[in-house]
C-alpha distance (Angstrom), angle and dihedral (degrees) to the residues before:
residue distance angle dihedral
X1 . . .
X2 3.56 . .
X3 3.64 125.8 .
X4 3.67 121.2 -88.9
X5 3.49 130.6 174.9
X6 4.14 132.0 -158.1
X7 3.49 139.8 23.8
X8 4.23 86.8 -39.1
X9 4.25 87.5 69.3
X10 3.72 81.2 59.2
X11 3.32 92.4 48.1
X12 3.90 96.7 52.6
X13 3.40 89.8 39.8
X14 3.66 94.7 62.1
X15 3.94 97.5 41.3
X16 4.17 84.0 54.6
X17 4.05 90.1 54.9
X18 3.63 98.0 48.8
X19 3.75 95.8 42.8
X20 3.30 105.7 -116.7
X21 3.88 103.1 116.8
X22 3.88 116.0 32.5
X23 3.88 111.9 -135.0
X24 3.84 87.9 -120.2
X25 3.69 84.0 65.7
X26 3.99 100.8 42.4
X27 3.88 75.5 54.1
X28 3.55 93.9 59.3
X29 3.74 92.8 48.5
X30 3.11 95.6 53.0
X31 3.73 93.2 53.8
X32 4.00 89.1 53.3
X33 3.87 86.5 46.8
X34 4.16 84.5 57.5
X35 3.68 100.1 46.9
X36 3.71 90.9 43.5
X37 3.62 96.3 56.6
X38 3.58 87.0 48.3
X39 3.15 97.8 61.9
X40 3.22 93.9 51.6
X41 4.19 96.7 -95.4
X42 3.71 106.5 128.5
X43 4.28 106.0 -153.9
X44 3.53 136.8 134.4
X45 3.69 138.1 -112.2
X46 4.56 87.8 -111.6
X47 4.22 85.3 53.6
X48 4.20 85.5 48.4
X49 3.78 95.5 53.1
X50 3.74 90.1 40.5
X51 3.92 82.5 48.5
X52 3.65 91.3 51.2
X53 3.33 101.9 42.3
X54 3.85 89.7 -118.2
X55 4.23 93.5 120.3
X56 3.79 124.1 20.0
X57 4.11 114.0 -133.7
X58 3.67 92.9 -115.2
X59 4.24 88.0 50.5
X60 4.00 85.4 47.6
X61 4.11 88.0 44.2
X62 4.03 83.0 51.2
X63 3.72 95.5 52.9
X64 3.51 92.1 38.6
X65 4.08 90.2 61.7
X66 4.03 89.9 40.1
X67 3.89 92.9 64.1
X68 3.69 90.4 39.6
X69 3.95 93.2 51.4
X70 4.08 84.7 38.6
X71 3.81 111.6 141.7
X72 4.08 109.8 -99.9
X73 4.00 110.0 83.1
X74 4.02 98.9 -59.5
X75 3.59 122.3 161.3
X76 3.63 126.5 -111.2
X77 3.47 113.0 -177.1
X78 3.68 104.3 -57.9
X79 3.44 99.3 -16.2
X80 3.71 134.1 78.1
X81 3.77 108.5 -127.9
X82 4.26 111.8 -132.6
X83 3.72 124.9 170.8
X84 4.01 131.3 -13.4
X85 3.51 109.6 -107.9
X86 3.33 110.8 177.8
X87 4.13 134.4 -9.7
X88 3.82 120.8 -157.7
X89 3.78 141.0 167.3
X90 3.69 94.1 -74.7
X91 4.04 98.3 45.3
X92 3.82 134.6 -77.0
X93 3.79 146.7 -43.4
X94 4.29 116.1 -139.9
X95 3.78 115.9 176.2
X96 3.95 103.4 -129.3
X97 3.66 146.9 -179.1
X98 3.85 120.3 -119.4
X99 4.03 99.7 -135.1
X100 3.79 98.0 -141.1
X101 3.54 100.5 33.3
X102 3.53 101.6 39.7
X103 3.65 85.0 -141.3
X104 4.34 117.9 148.5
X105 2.90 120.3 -138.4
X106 4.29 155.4 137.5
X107 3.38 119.1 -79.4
X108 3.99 115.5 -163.3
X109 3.82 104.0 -166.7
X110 4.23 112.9 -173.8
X111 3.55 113.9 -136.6
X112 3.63 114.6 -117.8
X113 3.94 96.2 -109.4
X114 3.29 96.9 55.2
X115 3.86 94.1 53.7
X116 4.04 90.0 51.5
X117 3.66 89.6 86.7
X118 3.97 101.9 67.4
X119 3.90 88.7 -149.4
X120 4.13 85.7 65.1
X121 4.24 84.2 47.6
X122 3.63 92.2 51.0
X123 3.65 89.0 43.8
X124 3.66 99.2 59.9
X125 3.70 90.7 39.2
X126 3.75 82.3 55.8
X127 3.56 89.8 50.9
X128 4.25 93.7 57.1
X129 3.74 88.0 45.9
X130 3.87 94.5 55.5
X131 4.16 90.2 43.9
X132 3.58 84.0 49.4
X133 3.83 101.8 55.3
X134 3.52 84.9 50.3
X135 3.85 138.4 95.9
X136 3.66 128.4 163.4
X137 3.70 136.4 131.8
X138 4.06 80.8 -117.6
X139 3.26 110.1 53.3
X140 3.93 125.1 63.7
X141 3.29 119.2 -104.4
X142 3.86 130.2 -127.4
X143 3.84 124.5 -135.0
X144 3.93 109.7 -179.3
X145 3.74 147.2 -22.4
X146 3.51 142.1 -176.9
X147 4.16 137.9 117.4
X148 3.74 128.7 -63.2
X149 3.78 101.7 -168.1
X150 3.69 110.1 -43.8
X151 3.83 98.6 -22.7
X152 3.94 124.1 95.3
X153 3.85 117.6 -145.1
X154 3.71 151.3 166.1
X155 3.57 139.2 -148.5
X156 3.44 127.8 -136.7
X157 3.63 156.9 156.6
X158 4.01 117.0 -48.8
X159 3.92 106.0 -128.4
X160 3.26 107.4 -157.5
X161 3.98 101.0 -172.5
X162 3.90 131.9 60.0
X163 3.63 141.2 -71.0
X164 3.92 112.3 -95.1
X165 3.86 78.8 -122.3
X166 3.25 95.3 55.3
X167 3.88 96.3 45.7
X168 3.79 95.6 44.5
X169 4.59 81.7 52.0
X170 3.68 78.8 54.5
X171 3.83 94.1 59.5
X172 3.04 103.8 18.8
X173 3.99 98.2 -126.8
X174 3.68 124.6 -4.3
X175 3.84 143.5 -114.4
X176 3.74 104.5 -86.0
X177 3.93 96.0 -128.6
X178 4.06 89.6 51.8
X179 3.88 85.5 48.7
X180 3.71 95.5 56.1
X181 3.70 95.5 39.5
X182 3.81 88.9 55.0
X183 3.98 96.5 48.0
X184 4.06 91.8 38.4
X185 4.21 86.0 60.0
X186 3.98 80.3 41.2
X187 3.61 97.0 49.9
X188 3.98 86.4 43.3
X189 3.77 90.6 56.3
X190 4.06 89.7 48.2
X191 3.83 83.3 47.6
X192 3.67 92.1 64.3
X193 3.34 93.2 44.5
X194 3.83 102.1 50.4
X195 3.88 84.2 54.2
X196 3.83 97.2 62.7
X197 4.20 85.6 45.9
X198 4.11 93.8 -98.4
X199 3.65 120.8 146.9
X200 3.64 116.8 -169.0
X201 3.98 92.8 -163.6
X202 4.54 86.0 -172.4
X203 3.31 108.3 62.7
X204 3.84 105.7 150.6
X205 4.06 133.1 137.6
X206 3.88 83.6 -93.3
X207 3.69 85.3 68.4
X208 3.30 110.3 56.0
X209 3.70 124.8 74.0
X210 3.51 142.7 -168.5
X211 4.19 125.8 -133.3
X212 3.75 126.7 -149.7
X213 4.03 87.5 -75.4
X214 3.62 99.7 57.7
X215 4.06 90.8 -109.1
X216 3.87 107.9 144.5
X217 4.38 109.3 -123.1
X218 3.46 116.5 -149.8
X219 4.37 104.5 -136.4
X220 3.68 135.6 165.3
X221 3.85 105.6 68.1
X222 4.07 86.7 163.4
X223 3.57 93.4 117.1
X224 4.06 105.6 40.0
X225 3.70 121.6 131.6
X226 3.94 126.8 -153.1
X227 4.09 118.7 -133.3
X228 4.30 81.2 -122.9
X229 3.79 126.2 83.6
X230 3.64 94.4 -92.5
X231 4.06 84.1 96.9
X232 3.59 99.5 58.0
X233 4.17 85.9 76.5
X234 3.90 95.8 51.3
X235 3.96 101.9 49.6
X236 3.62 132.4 39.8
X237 3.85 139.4 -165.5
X238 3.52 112.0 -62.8
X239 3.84 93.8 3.5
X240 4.19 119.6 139.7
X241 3.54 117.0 -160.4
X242 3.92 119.7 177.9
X243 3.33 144.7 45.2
X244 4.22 112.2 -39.2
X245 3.97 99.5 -150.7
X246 3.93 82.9 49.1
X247 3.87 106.1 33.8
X248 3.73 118.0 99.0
X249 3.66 130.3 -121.8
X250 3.34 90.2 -92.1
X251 3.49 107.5 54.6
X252 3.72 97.0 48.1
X253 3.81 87.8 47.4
X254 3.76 80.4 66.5
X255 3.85 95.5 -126.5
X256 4.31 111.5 159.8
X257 3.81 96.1 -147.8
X258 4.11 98.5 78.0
X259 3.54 113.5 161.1
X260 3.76 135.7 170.7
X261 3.60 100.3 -66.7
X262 3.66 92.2 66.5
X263 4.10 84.0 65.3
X264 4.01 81.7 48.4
X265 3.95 81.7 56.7
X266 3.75 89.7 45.8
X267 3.89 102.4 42.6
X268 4.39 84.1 53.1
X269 4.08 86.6 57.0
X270 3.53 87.1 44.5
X271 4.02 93.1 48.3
X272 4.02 90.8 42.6
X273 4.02 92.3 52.7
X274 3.89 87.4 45.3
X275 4.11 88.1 57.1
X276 3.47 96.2 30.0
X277 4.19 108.0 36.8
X278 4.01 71.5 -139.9
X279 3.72 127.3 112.1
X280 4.23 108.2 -134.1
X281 3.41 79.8 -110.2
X282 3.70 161.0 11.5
X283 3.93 147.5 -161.0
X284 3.47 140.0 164.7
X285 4.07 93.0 -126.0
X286 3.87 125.9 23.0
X287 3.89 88.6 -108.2
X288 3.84 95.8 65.5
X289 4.37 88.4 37.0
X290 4.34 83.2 50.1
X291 3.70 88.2 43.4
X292 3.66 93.7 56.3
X293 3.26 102.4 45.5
X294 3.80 99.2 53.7
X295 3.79 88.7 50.2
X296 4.16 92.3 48.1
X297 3.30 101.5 -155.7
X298 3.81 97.0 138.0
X299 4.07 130.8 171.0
X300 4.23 107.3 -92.6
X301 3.45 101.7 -106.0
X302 4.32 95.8 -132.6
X303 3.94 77.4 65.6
X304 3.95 84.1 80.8
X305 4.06 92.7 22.7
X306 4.25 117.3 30.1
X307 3.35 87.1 -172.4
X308 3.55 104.3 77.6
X309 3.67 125.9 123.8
X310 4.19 120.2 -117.6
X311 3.65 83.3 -126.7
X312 3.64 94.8 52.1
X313 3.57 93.0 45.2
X314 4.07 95.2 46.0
X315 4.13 81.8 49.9
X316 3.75 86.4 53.0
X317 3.99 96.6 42.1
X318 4.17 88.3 53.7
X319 3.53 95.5 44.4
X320 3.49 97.6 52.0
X321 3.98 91.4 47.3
X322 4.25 112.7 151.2
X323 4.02 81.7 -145.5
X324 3.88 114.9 64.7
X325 4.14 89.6 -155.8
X326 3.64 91.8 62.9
X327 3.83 95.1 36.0
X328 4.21 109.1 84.7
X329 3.46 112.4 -76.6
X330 3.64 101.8 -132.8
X331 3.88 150.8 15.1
X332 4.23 86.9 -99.9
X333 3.80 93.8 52.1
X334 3.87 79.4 58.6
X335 3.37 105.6 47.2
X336 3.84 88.5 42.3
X337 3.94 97.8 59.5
X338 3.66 85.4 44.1
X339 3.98 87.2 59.3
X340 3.56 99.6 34.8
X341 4.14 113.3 101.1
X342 3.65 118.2 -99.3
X343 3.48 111.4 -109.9
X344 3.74 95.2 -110.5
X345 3.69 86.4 53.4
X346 4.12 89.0 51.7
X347 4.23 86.4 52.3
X348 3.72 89.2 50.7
X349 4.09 87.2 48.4
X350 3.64 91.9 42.6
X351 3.81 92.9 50.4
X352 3.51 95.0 45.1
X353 3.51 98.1 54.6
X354 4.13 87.9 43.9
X355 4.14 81.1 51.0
X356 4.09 88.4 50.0
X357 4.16 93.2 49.0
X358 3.45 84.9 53.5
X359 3.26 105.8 46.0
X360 3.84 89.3 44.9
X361 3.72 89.6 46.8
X362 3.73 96.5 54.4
X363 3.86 85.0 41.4
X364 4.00 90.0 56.3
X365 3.82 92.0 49.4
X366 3.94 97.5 43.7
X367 3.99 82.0 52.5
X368 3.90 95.3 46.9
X369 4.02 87.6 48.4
X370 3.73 79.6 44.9
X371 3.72 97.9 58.3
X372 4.12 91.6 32.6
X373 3.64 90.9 69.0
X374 3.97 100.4 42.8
């Protein structure tokens, strides 16, 4: 391979490793790039491809904005790009350093095919309005957005801990207290969101994250939907979007009018996997997962954990109701049956208070015999 020398070697490089050029016909290029300069035609090896029909523009536009948001300390608009966090279906997560500020934080940059579709633009765009309208100790918060070049992107929140998937991996289930503690704060977060007409439609362990103080973050509001028309030009008829082992009966049904208690559905999958270390369930194609989870009939979680509480499980069994009417109705129905006292608990308070009126009843006569005989 001929020599080449700035950011176009990159460039090359790049198109070579993900198989888009051959090196036979970088070699070529570069050949044309030769004899044009010697002829007094100054051009570079991108125009040559283009030329040749070998790279598009918009393919040499993509590479071009891969090298520049390589990992290393580059600079994307005013930020300095760091590690990659994270990469998902609708582009990646780096953590970064605003320049001025000296503020860290996540950057989540869509990738440039995604945003071709201007349903997937409006979507994200949706998704920074809904972090924006919201404020809560639970929920991560969002600092800026906007466009370097051709790539969208968001700011937000550096999360320093792990995912509650990746925790629960680590321990393979957890301790049924620190589970509910973890989805009431959750179920708080989706709480404040229901009330300002925000759906989250994904939540899943994935999605919730833990900062430097242990406090679970609710992320991921890419797939919300607003109770106004807005939504009618991001899904269609028939059309899933979400996570399957997470999604509730509802959304993989493909029905348009998803409200809150399908995030009810999703928070009870979420709570099962956190006692369990098991999704509610699992298929080997997303027919026989969809299948499943419109029929219900799901593995008891103390299978996997005999330690369960009957509250926990009855919390579990509701949540994860086929039918939405008999599932609870809202995020504070939740979070009060996680805070009500398990029944055992009430027939300890019930007999200790008997215990106490008797007690003070026996006290009261042994003091009226008391004062009788004085």
């Amino acid at each position: 391979m001929a020599e080449q020398n700035g950011p176009e070697d990159s460039i090359v490089k790049l198109a070579v490793e993900k198989k888009l050029v051959s090196q036979k016909q970088v070699d070529q290029c570069l050949e044309l790039v030769k004899k044009s300069v010697k002829i007094g035609l100054a051009t570079t090896v991108e125009e040559v491809m283009v030329k040749q029909g070998v790279l598009s523009e918009d393919q040499i536009q993509d590479l071009r904005d891969m090298c520049q948001m390589a990992e290393g300390g580059t600079v994307f608009g005013t930020y300095r790009l760091g590690r990659l966090i994270g990469e998902g279906g609708m582009g990646k997560v780096y953590e970064a350093l605003h320049e001025t500020m000296g503020r860290g934080v996540a950057i989540k940059v869509v990738g440039t095919k995604f945003t071709e579709d201007k349903n997937n633009t409006v979507r994200f765009y949706q998704e920074i309005r809904a972090l924006a309208k919201l404020n809560h100790p639970n929920i991560v918060i969002i600092f800026d957005a906007g466009k370097v070049n051709r790539r969208h992107f968001f700011a937000m929140e550096l999360l320093s801990g792990l995912s509650l998937k990746a925790y629960v991996d680590s321990k393979k289930f957890l301790d049924e207290k620190e589970a509910l503690q973890i989805i009431r704060a959750t179920a708080k977060a989706l709480s404040h969101a229901h009330g300002r007409s925000i759906i989250h439609r994904d939540v899943k362990p994935e999605n919730i994250i833990f900062d430097e103080n242990n406090v679970p973050k609710l992320t991921d509001f890419g797939l919300v939907m607003h109770y106004d028309t807005d939504h009618l030009t991001l899904t269609q008829e028939g059309m899933m979007v979400g996570s399957f082992y997470y999604a509730s009966p509802e959304q993989v049904d493909g029905r348009r009018d998803i409200d809150g208690r399908s995030d009810v559905y999703s928070l009870g999958a979420t709570l099962y996997y956190a006692l369990t270390g098991h999704t509610v369930y699992s298929g080997s194609s997303p027919q026989e997962l969809i299948s499943k989870i419109i029929k219900g009939r799901f593995m008891p979680p103390s299978r996997y954990n005999p330690r369960l509480s009957h509250k926990t499980l009855r919390l579990l069994r509701k949540m994860l109701t086929v039918n939405r009417e008999k599932r609870f109705q809202s995020m504070e129905e939740v979070i009060a049956a996680i805070e009500r006292p398990s029944l055992t608990l009430k027939l300890f308070i019930a007999m200790a208070s008997t215990l106490v009126g008797v007690l003070l009843f026996i006290l009261g006569m042994l003091l009226q015999r008391y004062f009788y005989f004085l």
